[in-house]
N, C-alpha and C positions, 0 to 999 in steps of 0.2 A: 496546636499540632506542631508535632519537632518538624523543621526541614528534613530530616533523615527520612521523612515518610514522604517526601517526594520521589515518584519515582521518574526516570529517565523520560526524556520528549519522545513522540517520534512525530511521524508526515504522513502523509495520506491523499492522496488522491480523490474526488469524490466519487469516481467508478470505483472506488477498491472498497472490500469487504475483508475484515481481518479482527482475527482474532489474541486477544492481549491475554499474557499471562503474569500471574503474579506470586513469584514463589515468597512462603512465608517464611522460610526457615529462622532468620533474624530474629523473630517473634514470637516463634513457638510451631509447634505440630499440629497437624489436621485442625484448620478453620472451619467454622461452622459458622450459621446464623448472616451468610454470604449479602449483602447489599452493595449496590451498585447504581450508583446518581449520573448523570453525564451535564453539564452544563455549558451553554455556548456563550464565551464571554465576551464575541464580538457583539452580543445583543445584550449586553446590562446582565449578565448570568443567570439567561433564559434555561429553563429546566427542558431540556429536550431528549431525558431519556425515551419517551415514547415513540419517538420518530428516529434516533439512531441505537438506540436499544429495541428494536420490536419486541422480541423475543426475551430477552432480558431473564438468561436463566442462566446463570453463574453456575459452573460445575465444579467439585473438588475433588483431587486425585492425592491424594497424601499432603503435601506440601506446596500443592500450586493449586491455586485459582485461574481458571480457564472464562474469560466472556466471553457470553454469545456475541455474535457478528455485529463489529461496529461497522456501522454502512450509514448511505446518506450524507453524508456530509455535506457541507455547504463552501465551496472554494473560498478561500483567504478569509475563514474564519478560525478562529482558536477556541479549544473543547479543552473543557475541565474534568475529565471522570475520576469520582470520588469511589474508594474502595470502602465498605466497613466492616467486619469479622471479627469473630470472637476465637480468639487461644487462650490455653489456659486459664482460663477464667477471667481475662482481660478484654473490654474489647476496643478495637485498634480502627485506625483512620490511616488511610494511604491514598495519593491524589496524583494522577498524571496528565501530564498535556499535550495534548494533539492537535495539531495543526496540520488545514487541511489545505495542501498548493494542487494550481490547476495541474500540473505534472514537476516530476522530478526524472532526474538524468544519472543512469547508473555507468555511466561511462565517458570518457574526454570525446570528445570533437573526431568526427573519421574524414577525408578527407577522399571525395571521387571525382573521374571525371563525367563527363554526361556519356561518354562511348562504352563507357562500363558496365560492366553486371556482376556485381560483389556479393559474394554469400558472407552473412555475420553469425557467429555463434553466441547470442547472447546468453551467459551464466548465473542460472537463479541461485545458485548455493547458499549464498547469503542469506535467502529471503525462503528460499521452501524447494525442498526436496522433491525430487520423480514427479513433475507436477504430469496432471492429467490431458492438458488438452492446452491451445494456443491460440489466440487470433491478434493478426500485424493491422494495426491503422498507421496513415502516412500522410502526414501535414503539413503543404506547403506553408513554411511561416510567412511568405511575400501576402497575406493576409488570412492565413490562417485556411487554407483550405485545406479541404478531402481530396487527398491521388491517391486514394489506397489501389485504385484499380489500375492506376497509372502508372506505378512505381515499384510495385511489390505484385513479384510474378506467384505467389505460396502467398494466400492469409490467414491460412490456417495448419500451418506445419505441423506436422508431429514431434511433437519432444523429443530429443534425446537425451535419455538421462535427467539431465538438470540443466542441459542445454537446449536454447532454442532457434531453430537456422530462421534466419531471416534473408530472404534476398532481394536485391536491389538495385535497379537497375532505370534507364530511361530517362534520367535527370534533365534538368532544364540548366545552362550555365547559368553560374553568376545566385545560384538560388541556394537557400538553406531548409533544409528540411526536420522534423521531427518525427523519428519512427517508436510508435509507444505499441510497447510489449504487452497485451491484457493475457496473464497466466492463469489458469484455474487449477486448484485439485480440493478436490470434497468441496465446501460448501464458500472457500476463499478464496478469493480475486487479486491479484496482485495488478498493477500497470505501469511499470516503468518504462525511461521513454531514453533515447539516444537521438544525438543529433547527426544527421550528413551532409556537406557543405560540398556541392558540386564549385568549383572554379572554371574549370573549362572540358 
């Protein structure tokens, strides 16, 4: 298999559910004969299509291959998904790697003080358009707990646009927090996470 049939990493979350695509254009027009393996290679390249593939129904729109929902994941493990399709009377091998962190952070460090109540517009554009619906979790990192009740006056705002208000307020000095974004629209989860660092 050429390197060129690697395709780009991404991240993931183990609450996120998303969907990968794969255009063939390099290769040729309309694939057929679609298969799709997943492998977890923090476990000796354990075959775990069935548990992150449930559904495991590859769809094809002209030029792109669509997965069904990669979900389940396993934190600070790394996935192998092997692609396999027929073009032109060829058939072809293409291989991505996903790695799956307890959270990732779509923005630098904000900066409150505990007297405050900050509304945040966090921007999915990147990741998925007009999403449908929002819920705000809030985690003292001073060991990892739950203040979503504490901290976040809205946990479920409504989008706007491709924006999502988050607000915040009630802090504790001296403490750092993580506010992770869970986005849905149609059947995929997004959860990215921002940090706030009350001083005084």
């Amino acid at each position: 298999m050429s390197e060129l049939n690697w395709l780009p990493p991404s991240i993931q979350t183990p609450n996120e559910r998303l969907i990968y695509t794969l255009t063939t254009t390099n290769w040729g027009a309309t694939p057929s004969n679609v298969s799709i393996k997943a492998y977890d290679t923090s476990q000796e390249d354990k075959d775990v299509t069935n548990t992150v593939f449930p559904d495991n129904e590859p769809s094809v729109d002209t030029n792109t291959i669509s997965l069904s929902l990669l979900r389940a994941l396993t934190a600070n493990h790394v996935y192998r998904i092997e692609y396999q399709f027929d073009v032109t009377g060829s058939t072809l091998e293409a291989r991505k790697e996903v790695r799956c962190v307890p959270y990732y952070v779509i923005r630098k460090p904000v900066y409150q003080s505990s007297s405050e109540s900050v509304a945040y517009a966090i921007n999915m554009a990147n990741r998925v358009t007009s999403p449908t619906s929002a819920t705000i979790y809030a985690y003292d990192e001073m060991g990892d707990k739950d203040v979503t009740a504490t901290i976040i006056s809205d946990s479920t705002p409504t989008p706007s646009g491709n924006n999502i208000p988050v607000i915040v307020g009630s802090l504790t000095r001296n403490h750092s927090y993580r506010i992770a974004v869970r986005v849905v629209k149609s059947t995929q989860i997004w959860e990215p996470s921002f940090q706030v660092k009350c001083g005084f």
